[in-house]
Structure formats: C-alpha cells, structure tokens
VOGUTI-276713 format. One record per residue (C-alpha): x, y, z; residue in one letter. Coordinates in steps of 0.05 Angstrom, whole numbers, plus 5000, padded with zeros to 4 digits. Example, Ala and Ser with C-alpha at 12.3 -4.5 7.8 and 13.67 -1.06 7.14 Angstrom:
524649105156a;527349795143s;
***
This chain:
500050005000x;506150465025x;512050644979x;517651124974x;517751654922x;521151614864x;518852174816x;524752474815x;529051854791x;529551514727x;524450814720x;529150284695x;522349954664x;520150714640x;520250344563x;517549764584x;510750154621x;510150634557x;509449954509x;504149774557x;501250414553x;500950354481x;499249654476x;492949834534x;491150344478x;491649864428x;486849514455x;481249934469x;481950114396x;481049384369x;474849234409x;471749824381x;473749574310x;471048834331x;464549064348x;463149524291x;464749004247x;460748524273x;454248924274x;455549024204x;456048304201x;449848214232x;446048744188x;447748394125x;446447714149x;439148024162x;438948374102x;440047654069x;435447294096x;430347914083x;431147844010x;430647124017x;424347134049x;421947703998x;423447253943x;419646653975x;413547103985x;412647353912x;412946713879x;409446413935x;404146983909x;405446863833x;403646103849x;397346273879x;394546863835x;395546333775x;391945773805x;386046173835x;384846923807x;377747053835x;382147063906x;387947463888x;386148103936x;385247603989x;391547303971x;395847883969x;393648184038x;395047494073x;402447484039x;403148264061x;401948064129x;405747544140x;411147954110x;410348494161x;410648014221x;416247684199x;419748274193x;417948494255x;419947844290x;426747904249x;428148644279x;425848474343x;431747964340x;437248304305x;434848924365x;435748394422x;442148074402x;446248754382x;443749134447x;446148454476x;452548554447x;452949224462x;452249174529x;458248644534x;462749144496x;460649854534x;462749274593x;468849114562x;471649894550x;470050084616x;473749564649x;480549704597x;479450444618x;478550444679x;484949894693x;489150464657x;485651134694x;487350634756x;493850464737x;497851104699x;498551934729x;493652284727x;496752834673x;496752224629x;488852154639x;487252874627x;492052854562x;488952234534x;481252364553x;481753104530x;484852844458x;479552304457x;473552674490x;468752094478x;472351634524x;469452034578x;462051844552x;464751074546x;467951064617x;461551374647x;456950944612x;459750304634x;460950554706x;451950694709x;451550014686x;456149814745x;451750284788x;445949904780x;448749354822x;450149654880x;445949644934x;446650344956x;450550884917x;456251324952x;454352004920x;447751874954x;450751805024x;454752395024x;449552904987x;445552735047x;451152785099x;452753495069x;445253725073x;446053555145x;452053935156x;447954555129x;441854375173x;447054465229x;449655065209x;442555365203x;439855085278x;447055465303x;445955985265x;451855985229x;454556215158x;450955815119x;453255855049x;458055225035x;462255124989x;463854434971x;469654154920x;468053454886x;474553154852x;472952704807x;466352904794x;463852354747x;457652584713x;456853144768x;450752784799x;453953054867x;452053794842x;446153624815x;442953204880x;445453974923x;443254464880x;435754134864x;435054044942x;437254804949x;433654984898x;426754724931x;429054865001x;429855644981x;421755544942x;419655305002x;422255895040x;419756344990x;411956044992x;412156165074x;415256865083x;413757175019x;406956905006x;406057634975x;412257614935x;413056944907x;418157174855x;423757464902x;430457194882x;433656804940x;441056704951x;443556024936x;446055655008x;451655234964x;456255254917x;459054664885x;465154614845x;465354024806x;472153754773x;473453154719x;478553024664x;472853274606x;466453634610x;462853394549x;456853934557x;456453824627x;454454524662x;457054334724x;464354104711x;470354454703x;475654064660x;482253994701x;487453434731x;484753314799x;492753534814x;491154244805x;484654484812x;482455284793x;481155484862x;484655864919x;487555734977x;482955605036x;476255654998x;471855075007x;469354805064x;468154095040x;472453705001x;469853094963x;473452474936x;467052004915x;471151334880x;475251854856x;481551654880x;484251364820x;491851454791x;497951244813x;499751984841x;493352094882x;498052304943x;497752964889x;489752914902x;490052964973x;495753564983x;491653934927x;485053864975x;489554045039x;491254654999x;483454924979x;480754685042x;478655225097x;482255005163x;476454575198x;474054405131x;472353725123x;474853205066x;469852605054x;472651975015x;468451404984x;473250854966x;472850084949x;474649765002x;478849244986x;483649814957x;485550005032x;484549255060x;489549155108x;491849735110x;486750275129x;489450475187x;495650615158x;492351055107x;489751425170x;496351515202x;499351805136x;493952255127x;496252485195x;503252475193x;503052765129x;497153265122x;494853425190x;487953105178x;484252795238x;479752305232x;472552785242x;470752715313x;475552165324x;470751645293x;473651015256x;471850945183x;464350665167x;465050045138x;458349775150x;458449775074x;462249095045x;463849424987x;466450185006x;468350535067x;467051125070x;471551705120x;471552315142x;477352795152x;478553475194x;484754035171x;487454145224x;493354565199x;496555095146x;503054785162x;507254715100x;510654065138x;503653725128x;502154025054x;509453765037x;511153185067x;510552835014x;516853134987x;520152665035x;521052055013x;514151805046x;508751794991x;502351304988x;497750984946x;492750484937x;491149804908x;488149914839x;481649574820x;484249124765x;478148634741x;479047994717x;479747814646x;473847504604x;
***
C-alpha cells in the first residue's frame, strides 16, 4: 500500500510501462473495430435472409394468383401480412442480440479504461481523455451500468451527509453558504442531487415568508465546484487534473473524493485538497474497500503524519458497507510540513481495481 517516492528518479522499466501504455491503447481501439464489424456483420446477414424471404413471398404469390384469380386480393393481403410480422419478429431479433452485444462491449471498454485511469498519472488521463473526448462518455456509461448493482450508491450518502451539515449550520445559526469541491466529479450527479435540494429548500422558503412576493430571488446556500478530466456539455464540471484544481487557497469548506481516488499519484489529490480546504473543513472519501484492506489504518496515520487530517470527531471509518468505506477527515493545519511531506520520501497509494479478464 506504502511506497517511497521516486518521481524524481529515472524508472529502469520507463520503456517497458510506455509499450504497455500503448499496447492498453491498442486495445481499446481493436474492440471498438470488433464490434463495429460485427454489427455490420449482423446487418447483412439480416438483410440476406430479408431478401430471401421476399423472394419466397412473391412467387409464393405468383403460384397462387395463377391457380386461383377470383382470390387474388385476398391472397395478396394474407402474403403482406405475414411479410410484416416476419419482419417484425426479424428486427425484434437483430434489436435483442446487438443491444446484447452492446452491452458486453460498453462492459468491456470500461473495464480496459478504467484498469489504465487506475493504473497510469493522472496528467496522462487528462492528456488522453481531452484528445479522445468520447472516452469520457464510454467510461461513464459502463460505470451506470456498474451502478445498477450496487445496493446503495456513495454519492447518495454523502449528498445527504452534506445537507445535514447545512441543517447544522442553520439550527447554530451559522454562515450558511458552503462551498463544497467534488474531485472527480463523474457525471456531476453530486451537484446536481445539492443544488435541486437547494433549489426547493429556498421555494419552500419563499411560499412561507413571501406569500405576497413569490418571485423574490433568494440567495443560493451552496456552491459546488465540480472537477473531471472532460466536461462533454456538462454545466457543472470544470475540466482539470484533479492535481491542480482552479481554486484558491482555503476556499471550500468540504472537500469530496466519491471513487475518485484513482491514479497512481493520488498522494497529488489529497495535498491539492489540503491546499483549497478552509482549516476545519472537512474532506469525505468513498473508496472500494478492498483498495485499503489491510491497510486502512495506515492510510489514516499517513493522512496524519502527512497532512494534519484527523479523523472527524475521532470516529473510525464506516464500513458497515462490504463494498466501500467511506471517512471523514478534519484540517487541522496550514502547516507547509503537512502540505509537503510528501516531498520526503514517504508517499502513498492504493491497490488499483484491476478486474478479471473474460
């Protein structure tokens, strides 16, 4: 889990890791070719056997309009029929089995790209996603379809441990603007789940103490910055390497790291949220668990040692969930011993989620 840092020295195997790179690349390109040749396959095979049921049908018709003219309306509308239902039956087919297929491949990408997001720095994500936009939309695709599995979703647990923090804030009476910082923002459903609730908190509050002036603006109680390697349209992102993020010092008051953990320099991740985060602000992390297992307490004492982050009200991590744990983290300090330490020979990291091959 633990290693010592060695960005500043040659990688005897630096040749070797760029071949995989390449070869990793390579991939991903040649199951895209495989599958758009075979659903071209399977078009034409259809497209056969169309024309060789067409062909059956009119001289099936010919036959029958020779034999017995007085019924050749009746005839022809039984043919048409059949025609259209078989056609239908044939589409409904060729539908099931490329969707099939389609699923298996969208299956396939996102496990290749998400082994190499995993697995390679994150400058080398942001280069290759922002030449290649529509990996983003292929990654993000296959990771819903992993969603849909899950028993509970992360983003979900912390969008409704944030709304409490504000609750808090409001009973205390308290600033209650927030400003919150997702790394790794996904598909920004994070931003979306804070702003709606916002949104009909502050229409609420307008229908009970301006009953006479429904239409006065409120002020927004959040603001949520939302950072990924592309945007793709997305309002709510800002394109970025989770390494260096376009905010100031000290200017959010929650920092969020939903499965977001992901490159071999994430050690970067962390001192960039020490840097933007207020001093009490509070840094939530959603990982997999088995990336930390045995190890988690380690990964607490080196957030520590390293960071000045305290475990939030000295509670262990919440792994009542099999699959993630989820903890929470106070800043503690400005110190530049914590924001640098890992200039010192002591950097971290954590198991990748490599699946297994098919």
């Amino acid at each position: 889990l633990f290693g010592s840092n060695t960005n500043n020295h040659h990688h005897p195997h630096s040749d070797e890791r760029k071949n995989k790179n390449c070869n990793d690349a390579e991939r991903i390109q040649t199951n895209q070719e495989q599958a758009q040749s075979l659903i071209l396959l399977l078009d034409d095979d259809d497209d056969d056997d169309d024309d060789h049921v067409d062909n059956n049908i009119v001289e099936e018709e010919e036959i029958k309009q020779s034999n017995n003219p007085n019924k050749k309306k009746k005839t022809v509308e039984k043919v048409t029929t059949t025609n259209s239902t078989d056609n239908t039956k044939k589409e409904s087919k060729k539908s099931d089995l490329q969707q099939s297929f389609l699923k298996r491949l969208s299956g396939s990408r996102f496990r290749d790209l998400n082994e190499k997001l995993y697995t390679s720095e994150s400058s080398w994500a942001l280069n290759e996603f922002t030449t290649h936009p529509e990996l983003f939309d292929q990654y993000h695709e296959g990771f819903r379809t992993q969603v849909q599995s899950w028993p509970i979703n992360p983003v979900n647990i912390i969008s409704r441990s944030i709304k409490k923090i504000q609750l808090s804030k409001q009973k205390e009476k308290q600033e209650q603007h927030l400003v919150v910082a997702d790394f790794g923002c996904g598909d920004a459903k994070l931003a979306e789940i804070l702003l709606q609730s916002d949104n009909d908190n502050n229409n609420n509050n307008k229908k009970k103490h301006n009953k006479d002036n429904a239409s006065e603006t409120t002020k927004s109680n959040i603001t949520v910055h939302s950072f990924d390697l592309v945007a793709n349209g997305n309002k709510y992102i800002t394109p970025c390497d989770m390494a260096k993020v376009p905010l100031s010092n000290e200017s959010v008051d929650i920092g969020v790291f939903c499965l977001a953990l992901m490159g071999t320099n994430l050690h970067d991740f962390i001192s960039e949220a020490h840097r933007v985060l207020k001093i009490d602000g509070v840094l939530k992390i959603a990982e997999v668990t088995s990336r930390f297992d045995p190890n988690l307490q380690e990964f607490y004492q080196m957030m520590k040692d390293q960071y000045g982050f305290l475990s939030k009200n000295n509670k262990p991590p919440d792994t009542n969930n099999k699959m993630f744990v989820l903890m929470e983290f106070i800043k503690t300090s400005n110190d530049k011993k914590s924001s640098n330490a890992r200039d010192a020979n002591n950097t971290f990291t954590a198991k990748p989620c490599i699946y297994k091959r098919r």
